[in-house]
C-alpha positions in Angstrom: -4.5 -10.9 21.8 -6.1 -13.0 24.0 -7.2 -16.3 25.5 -9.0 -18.7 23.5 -10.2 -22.2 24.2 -12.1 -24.5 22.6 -15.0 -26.6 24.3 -16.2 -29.9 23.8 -19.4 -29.9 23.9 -20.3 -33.2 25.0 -17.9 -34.1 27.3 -17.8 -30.4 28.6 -13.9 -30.3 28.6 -12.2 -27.5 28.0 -8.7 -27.4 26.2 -6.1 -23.9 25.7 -6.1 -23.1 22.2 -4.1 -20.0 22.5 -2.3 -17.9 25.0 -0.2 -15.1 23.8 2.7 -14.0 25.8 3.7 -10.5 26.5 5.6 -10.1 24.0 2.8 -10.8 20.9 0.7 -8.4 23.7 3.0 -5.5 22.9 2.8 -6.5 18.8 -0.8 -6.0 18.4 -1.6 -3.8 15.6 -2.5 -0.1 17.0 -6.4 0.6 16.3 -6.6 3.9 14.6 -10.3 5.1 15.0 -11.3 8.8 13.8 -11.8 11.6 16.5 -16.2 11.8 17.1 -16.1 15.4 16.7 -14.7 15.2 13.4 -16.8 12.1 12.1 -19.5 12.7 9.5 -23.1 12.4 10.3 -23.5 9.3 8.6 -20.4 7.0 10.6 -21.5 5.0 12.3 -20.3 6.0 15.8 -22.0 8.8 15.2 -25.3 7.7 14.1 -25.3 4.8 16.8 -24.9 6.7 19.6 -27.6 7.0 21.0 -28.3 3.1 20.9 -25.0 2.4 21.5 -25.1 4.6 24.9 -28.1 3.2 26.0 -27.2 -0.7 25.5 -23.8 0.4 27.6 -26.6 1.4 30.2 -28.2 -1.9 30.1 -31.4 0.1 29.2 -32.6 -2.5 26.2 -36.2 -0.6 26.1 -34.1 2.2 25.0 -31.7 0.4 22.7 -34.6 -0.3 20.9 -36.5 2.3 21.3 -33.7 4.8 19.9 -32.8 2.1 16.9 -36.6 2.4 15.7 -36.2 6.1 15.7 -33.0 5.4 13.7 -34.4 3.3 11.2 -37.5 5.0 10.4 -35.9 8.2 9.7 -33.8 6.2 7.3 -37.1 4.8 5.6 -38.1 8.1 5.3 -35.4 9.8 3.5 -35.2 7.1 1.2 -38.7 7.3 0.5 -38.4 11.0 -0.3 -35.2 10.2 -2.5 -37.6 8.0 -4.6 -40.1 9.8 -5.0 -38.1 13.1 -6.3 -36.3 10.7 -8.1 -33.1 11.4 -6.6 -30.6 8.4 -6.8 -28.4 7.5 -4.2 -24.6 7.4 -4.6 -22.6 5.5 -2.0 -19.2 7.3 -1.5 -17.2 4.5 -0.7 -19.5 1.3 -2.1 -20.5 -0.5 -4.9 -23.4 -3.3 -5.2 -21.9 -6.0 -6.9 -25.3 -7.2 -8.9 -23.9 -11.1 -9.1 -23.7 -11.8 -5.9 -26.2 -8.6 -4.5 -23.5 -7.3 -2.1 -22.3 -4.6 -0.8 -18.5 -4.1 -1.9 -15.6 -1.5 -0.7 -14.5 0.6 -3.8 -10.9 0.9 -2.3 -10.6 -2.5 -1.0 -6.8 -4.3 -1.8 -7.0 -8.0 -1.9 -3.2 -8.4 -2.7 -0.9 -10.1 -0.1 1.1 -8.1 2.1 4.3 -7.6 1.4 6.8 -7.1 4.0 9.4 -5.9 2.4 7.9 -3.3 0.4 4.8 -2.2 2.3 5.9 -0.2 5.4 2.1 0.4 6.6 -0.9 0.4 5.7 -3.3 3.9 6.7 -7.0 5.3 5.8 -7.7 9.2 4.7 -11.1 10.4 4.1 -12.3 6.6 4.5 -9.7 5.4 1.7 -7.8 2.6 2.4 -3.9 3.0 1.0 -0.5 1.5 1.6 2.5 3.1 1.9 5.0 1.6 0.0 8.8 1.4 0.1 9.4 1.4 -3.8 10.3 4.3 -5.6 7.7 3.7 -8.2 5.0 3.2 -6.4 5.2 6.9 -4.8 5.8 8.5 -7.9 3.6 10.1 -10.2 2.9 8.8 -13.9 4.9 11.6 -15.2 8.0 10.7 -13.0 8.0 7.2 -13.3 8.1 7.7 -17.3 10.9 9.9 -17.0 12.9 7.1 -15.4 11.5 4.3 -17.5 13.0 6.1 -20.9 16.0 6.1 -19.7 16.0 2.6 -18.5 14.8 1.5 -22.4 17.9 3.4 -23.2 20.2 1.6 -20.8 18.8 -1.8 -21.6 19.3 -0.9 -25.4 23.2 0.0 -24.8 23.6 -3.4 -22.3 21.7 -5.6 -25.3 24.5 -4.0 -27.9 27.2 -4.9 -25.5 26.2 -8.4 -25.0 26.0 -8.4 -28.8 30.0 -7.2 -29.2 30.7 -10.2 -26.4 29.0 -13.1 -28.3 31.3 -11.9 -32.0 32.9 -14.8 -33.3 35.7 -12.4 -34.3 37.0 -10.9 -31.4 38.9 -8.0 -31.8 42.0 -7.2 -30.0 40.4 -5.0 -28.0 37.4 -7.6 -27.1 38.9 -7.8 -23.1 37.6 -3.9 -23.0 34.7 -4.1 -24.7 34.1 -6.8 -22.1 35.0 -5.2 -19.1 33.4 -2.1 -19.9 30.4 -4.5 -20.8 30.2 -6.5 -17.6 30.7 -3.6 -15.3 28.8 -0.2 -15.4 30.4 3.4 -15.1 30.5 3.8 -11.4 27.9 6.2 -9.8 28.0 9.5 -8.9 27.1 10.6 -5.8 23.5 11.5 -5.0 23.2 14.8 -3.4 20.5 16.6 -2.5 20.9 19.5 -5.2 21.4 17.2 -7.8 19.1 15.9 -10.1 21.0 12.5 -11.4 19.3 9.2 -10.9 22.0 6.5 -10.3 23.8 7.7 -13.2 21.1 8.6 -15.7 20.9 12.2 -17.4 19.2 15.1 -14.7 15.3 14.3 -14.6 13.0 17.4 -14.9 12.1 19.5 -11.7 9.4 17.7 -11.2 11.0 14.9 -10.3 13.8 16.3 -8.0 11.6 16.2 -5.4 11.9 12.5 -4.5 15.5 12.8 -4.5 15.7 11.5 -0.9 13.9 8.1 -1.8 16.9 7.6 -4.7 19.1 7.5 -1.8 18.3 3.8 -1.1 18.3 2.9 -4.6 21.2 4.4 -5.3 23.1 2.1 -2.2 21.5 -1.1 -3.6 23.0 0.2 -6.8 26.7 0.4 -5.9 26.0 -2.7 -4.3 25.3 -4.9 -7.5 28.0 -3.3 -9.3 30.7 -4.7 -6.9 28.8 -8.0 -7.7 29.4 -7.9 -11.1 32.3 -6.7 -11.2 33.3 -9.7 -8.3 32.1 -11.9 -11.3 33.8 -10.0 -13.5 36.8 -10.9 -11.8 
């Protein structure tokens, strides 16, 4: 969020590159940094801070002074570590032995995406993103409650676009079609309730992410006036 230029190193000119206004100021992304008193000893605030108070001092004797101390006491435990034959876990790392890195366990390489990621947050040094789907915030047991039910919806729709494409229409064919091309309508969603946008009551379990079906059950009421605009 600030000034950047780029210089030209043989003629010495300089040129803007980037100057944010006010506005992309106020935008920057908050940083979020745990509180020292409840870091572990091993973060690195923590375990720096001695050289990183004394290189705020100017005192570089001391940086380096305090980083050898550092250092060596690292050597030492991991000598001791090798010779009881203790290995060493990393909590949140992995060595990747093809390219002999260093790699975050938790690490999410997928694009961001705006509208289903609200924000993204780190517990107990785990990365995780908040999401605004349904499915994503529900256990394994919820989300196969739902997906049953959805086999069983698909499996009634596929049976009504059967009856449609009949090449002997009944006279009752403009029913079937109507009540083919637009769903019952749903109930409402209430807190107490346990139906899911029409489905059969989930199991307690579930009932407890009633208030996220609240948006899904809007965006549903929505597509059936779509289809039943088509329909029309």
């Amino acid at each position: 969020d600030g000034e950047v230029h780029i210089n030209e190193v043989k003629n010495g000119n300089t040129e803007m590159f980037w100057n944010p206004t006010s506005e992309v100021r106020r935008q920057r992304l908050k940083r979020h940094i745990v509180l020292f008193e409840e870091q572990t000893d091993f973060e690195s605030e923590r375990l720096w801070q001695h050289v990183t108070s004394a290189i705020n001092k100017g005192d570089q004797h001391k940086a380096t002074q305090e980083k050898f101390v550092l250092e060596e006491e690292q050597r030492n435990a991991a000598r001791e570590r090798r010779e009881s034959g203790m290995e060493w876990k990393p909590l949140l790392f992995w060595h990747d032995a093809r390219t002999k890195e260093w790699r975050y366990k938790y690490e999410d390489l997928r694009p961001w995406d705006p509208l289903n990621d609200i924000a993204q947050f780190e517990k107990d040094g785990i990365l995780q993103t908040m999401e605004r789907h349904l499915s994503t915030r529900m256990s394994n047991h919820k989300a196969t409650c739902i997906n049953n039910q959805i086999t069983r919806h698909k499996r009634s729709a596929k049976d009504c676009r059967r009856r449609k494409t009949s090449d002997q229409p009944s006279n009752h064919s403009q029913n079937t079609e109507s009540s083919c091309s637009t769903p019952e309508s749903v109930q409402e969603l209430s807190d107490d309730d346990g139906e899911y946008l029409g489905f059969e009551s989930l199991c307690a379990h579930c009932g407890k992410e009633i208030n996220h079906l609240k948006e899904i059950h809007s965006a549903v009421l929505s597509l059936q006036k779509a289809q039943q605009d088509i329909h029309r």
